[in-house]
C-alpha positions in Angstrom: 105.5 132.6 88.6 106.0 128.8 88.6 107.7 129.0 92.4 104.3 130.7 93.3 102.3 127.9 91.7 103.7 125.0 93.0 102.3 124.9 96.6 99.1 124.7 94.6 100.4 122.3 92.5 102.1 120.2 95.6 98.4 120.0 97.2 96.5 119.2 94.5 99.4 116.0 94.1 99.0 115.1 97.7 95.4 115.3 97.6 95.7 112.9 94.5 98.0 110.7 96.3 95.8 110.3 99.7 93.1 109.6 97.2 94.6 106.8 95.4 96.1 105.1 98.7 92.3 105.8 99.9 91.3 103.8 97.2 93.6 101.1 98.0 95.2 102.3 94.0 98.9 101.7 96.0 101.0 101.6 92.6 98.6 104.8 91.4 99.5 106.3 94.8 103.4 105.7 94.8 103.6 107.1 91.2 101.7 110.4 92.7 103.8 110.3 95.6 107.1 110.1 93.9 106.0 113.2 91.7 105.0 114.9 94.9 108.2 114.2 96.7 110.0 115.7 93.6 108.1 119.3 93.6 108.3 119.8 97.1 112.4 118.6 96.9 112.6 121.3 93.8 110.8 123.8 96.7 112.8 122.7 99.3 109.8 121.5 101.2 111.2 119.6 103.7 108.3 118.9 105.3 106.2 118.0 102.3 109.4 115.7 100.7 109.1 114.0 104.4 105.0 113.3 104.1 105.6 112.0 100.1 108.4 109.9 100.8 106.7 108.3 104.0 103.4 107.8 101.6 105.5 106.0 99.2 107.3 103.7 101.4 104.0 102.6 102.9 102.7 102.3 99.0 105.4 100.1 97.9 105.1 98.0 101.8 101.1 97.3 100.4 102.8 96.1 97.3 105.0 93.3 98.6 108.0 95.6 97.6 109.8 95.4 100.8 113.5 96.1 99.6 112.5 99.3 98.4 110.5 99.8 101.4 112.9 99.5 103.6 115.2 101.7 101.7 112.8 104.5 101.7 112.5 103.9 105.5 116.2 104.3 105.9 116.9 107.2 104.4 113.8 108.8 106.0 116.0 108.0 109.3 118.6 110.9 108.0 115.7 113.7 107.4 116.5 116.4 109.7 112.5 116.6 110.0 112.6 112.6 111.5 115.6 113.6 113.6 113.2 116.4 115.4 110.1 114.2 116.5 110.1 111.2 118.6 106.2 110.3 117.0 108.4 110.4 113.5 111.2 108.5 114.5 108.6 106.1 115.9 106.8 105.8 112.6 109.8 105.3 110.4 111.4 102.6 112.3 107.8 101.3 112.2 107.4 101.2 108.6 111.2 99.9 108.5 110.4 96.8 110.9 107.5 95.9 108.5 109.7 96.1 105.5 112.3 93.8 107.2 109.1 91.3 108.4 107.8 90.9 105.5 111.6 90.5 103.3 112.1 87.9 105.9 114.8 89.5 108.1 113.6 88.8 111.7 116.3 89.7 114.1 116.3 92.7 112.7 112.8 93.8 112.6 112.4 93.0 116.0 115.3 95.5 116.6 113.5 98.2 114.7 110.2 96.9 115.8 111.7 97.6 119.6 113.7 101.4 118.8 109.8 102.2 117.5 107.8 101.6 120.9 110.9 103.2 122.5 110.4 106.4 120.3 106.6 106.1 120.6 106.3 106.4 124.1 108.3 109.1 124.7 106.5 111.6 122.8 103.1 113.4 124.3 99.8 111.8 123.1 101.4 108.7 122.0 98.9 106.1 121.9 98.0 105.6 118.0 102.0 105.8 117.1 102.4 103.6 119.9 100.2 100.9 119.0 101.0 100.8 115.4 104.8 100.4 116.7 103.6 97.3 118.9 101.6 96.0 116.6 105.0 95.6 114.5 107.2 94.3 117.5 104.2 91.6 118.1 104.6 90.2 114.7 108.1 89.9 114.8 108.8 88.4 117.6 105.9 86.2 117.1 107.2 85.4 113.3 110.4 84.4 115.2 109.0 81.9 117.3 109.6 84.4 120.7 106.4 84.0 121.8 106.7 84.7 126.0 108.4 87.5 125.1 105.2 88.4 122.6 102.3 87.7 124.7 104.0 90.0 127.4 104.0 92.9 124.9 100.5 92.0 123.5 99.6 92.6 127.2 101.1 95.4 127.2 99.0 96.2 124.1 95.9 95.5 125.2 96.1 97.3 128.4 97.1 100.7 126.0 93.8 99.5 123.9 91.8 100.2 127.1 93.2 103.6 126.7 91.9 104.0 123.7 89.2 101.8 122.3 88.5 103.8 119.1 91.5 103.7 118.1 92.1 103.1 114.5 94.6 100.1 114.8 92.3 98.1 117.4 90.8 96.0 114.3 94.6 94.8 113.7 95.8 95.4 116.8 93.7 92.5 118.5 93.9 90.7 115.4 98.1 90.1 116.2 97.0 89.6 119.8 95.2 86.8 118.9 98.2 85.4 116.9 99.9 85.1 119.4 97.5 83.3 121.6 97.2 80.9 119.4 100.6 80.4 118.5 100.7 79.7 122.5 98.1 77.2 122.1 95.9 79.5 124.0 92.8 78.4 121.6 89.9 80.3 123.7 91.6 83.7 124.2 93.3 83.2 120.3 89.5 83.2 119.6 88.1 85.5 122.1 90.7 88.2 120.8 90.1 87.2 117.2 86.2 88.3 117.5 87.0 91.4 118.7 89.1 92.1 115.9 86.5 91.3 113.4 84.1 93.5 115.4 86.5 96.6 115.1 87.5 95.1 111.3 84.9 95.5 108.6 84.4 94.2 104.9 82.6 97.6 103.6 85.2 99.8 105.5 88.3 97.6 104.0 87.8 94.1 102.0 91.5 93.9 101.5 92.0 93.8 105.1 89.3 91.9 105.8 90.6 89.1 103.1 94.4 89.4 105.0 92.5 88.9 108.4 90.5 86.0 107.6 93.4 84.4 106.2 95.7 85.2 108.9 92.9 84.2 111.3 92.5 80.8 109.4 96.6 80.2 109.2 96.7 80.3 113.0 94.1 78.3 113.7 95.3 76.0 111.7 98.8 76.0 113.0 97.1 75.6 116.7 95.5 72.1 115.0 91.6 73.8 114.8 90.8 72.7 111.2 86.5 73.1 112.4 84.3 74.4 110.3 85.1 78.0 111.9 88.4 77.7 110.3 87.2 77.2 106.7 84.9 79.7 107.0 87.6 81.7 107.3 89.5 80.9 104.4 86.5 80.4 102.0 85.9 84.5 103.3 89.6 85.3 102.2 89.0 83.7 98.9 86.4 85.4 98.0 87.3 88.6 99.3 90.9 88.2 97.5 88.7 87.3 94.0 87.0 90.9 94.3 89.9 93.0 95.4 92.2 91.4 93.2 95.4 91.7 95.5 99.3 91.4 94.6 100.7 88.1 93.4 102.3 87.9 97.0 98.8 87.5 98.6 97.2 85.2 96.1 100.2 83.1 96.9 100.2 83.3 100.8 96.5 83.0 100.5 97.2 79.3 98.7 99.6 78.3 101.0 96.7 78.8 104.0 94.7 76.5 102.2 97.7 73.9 101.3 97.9 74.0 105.2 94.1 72.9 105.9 94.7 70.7 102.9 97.4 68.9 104.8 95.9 68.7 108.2 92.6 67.2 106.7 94.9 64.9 105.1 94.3 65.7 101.4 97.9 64.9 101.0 98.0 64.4 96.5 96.0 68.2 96.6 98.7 69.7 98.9 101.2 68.5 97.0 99.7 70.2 94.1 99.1 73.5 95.7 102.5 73.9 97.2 104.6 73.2 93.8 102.9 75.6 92.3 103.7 77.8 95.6 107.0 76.9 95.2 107.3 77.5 91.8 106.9 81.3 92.3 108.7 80.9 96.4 110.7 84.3 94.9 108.1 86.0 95.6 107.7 85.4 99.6 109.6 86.3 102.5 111.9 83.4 103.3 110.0 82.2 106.4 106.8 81.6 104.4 108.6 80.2 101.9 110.2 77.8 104.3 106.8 77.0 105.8 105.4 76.2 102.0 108.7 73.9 101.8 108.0 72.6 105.7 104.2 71.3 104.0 105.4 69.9 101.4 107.8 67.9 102.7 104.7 66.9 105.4 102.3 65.9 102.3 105.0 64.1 100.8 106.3 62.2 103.6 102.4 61.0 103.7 102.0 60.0 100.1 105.6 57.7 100.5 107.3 60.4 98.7 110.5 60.0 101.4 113.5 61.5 99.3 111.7 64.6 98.1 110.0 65.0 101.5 113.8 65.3 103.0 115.1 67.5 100.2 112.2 69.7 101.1 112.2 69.5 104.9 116.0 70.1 104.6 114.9 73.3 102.6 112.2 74.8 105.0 114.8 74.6 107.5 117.6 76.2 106.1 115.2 79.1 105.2 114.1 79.3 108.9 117.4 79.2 110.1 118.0 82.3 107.9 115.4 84.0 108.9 115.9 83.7 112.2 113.2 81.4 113.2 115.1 78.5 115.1 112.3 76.7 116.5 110.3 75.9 113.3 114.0 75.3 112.0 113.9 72.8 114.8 110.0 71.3 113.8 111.6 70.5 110.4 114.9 68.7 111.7 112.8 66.7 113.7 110.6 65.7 110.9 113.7 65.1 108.7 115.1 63.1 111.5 111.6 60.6 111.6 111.4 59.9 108.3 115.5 58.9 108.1 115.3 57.1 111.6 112.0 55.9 112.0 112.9 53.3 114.5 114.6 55.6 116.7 
């Protein structure tokens, strides 16, 4: 009798799960996804165990978890129900190259990143798994400072796009587009692309992706030197957005180090400082190359207030956290910085 229950059972947890991921409940959804996994592994369910254990991965992904993440992605790799569709290979190596972004592995999110649009696009109807795959491979290449090699695949992106302009990633899909330009010091299409992923983004729709956009779209700006009114804007919306919705520690901490960037660049030096020890304090918490980038400011905003000794402890810092995350030219910004302050002559 229970064997004949426990379909009903299974879909009443999934429905439960969806619900709770819906609501943006991503702990509450995990929990209900782990339970789900179990009845359909004590059914052998493969298919069900496969759709449970992809849920939670992406659950634990929204809640800065990334280890586990990651691990969930890997052994996902081994299902025999992976192994038997290119679009399911696609997504797992997708979820895995987020999970090794976001712990601060680079090299080898860009390799999953890359065996995702490989799987993607062999598989009939491909666009959304496609994009989604991209979208990955765009941030990691861009997050390790390979930006030719980005902007030819957010080309690439936006041509598939054209394909397909309701598609449900456009919103973030232009949104990393726009990264890139900007991180090329292309400020007008950075910005044209940026507006069209606010169009296809929306605050009712999704205010926790709304707050990450707005900060995103600040942090580039900023990095591209545009610290206008536009860019504030921007991070004033992610603060507020971020003080409704709440958000992991993770994001409340990235989300302070975008405005300990503006704070630097509009040369509020004794206020950065503040901001980024108490960023530092909880650094555990980031992936290594935003930690390194918190260390990289701080040694700025010290170097500025005459602070020279702790400026070079913590330049020396950011760049051996970029260095081990793979990102060799911000590695490079800091040893050039550490090299003015020490040589100043030179």
């Amino acid at each position: 009798m229970a064997d004949r229950e426990a379909p009903g059972e299974r879909l009443i947890l999934e429905f439960r799960a969806r619900d709770a991921w819906n609501q943006r409940d991503y702990s509450g959804a995990q929990r209900l996804a782990d339970a789900w996994a179990d009845l359909c592994r004590a059914n052998d369910d493969e298919e069900g165990l496969w759709n449970a254990s992809f849920l939670a991965g992406e659950c634990l992904r929204k809640q800065g978890l990334m280890d586990e993440s990651r691990l969930v992605a890997e052994r996902l790799e081994l299902s025999p129900v992976t192994q038997r569709s290119p679009a399911l290979k696609a997504r797992v190596s997708t979820l895995r190259a987020f999970a090794l972004q976001g712990s601060g592995d680079l090299p080898s999110a860009v390799e999953a990143a890359r065996a995702a649009v490989k799987e993607a696009m062999t598989g009939p109807d491909h666009t959304e798994v496609a994009v989604e795959a991209m979208n990955a491979l765009i941030a990691a290449l861009a997050e390790s400072g390979l930006l030719p090699e980005a902007w030819k695949e957010s080309l690439l992106l936006d041509d598939l796009l054209k394909q397909d302009r309701d598609n449900k990633y456009a919103g973030q899909s232009y949104w990393a587009i726009g990264n890139v330009a900007f991180l090329l010091d292309r400020i007008s299409d950075g910005v044209a692309y940026h507006q069209l992923a606010a169009k296809n983004l929306s605050p009712t729709n999704d205010l926790d992706l709304w707050a990450h956009f707005n900060r995103a779209s600040a942090s580039l700006r900023l990095t591209a030197g545009v610290t206008g009114p536009e860019t504030l804007e921007c991070i004033e919306r992610a603060e507020l957005a971020a003080s409704i919705v709440g958000g992991t520690e993770r994001d409340r901490l990235e989300l302070k180090l975008t405005r300990a960037q503006w704070l630097v660049l509009t040369e509020q030096f004794e206020m950065a400082v503040s901001h980024l020890n108490a960023i530092i304090e909880r650094e555990e918490l980031l992936a290594s190359h935003v930690a390194a980038q918190a260390h990289f400011l701080l040694g700025q905003a010290l170097s500025a207030c005459g602070h020279e000794t702790d400026a070079v402890r913590h330049l020396t810092i950011g760049e051996e956290l970029f260095l081990a995350s793979g990102a060799e030219d911000r590695a490079s910004m800091a040893r050039g910085l550490i090299r003015s302050i020490e040589h100043p002559s030179a």
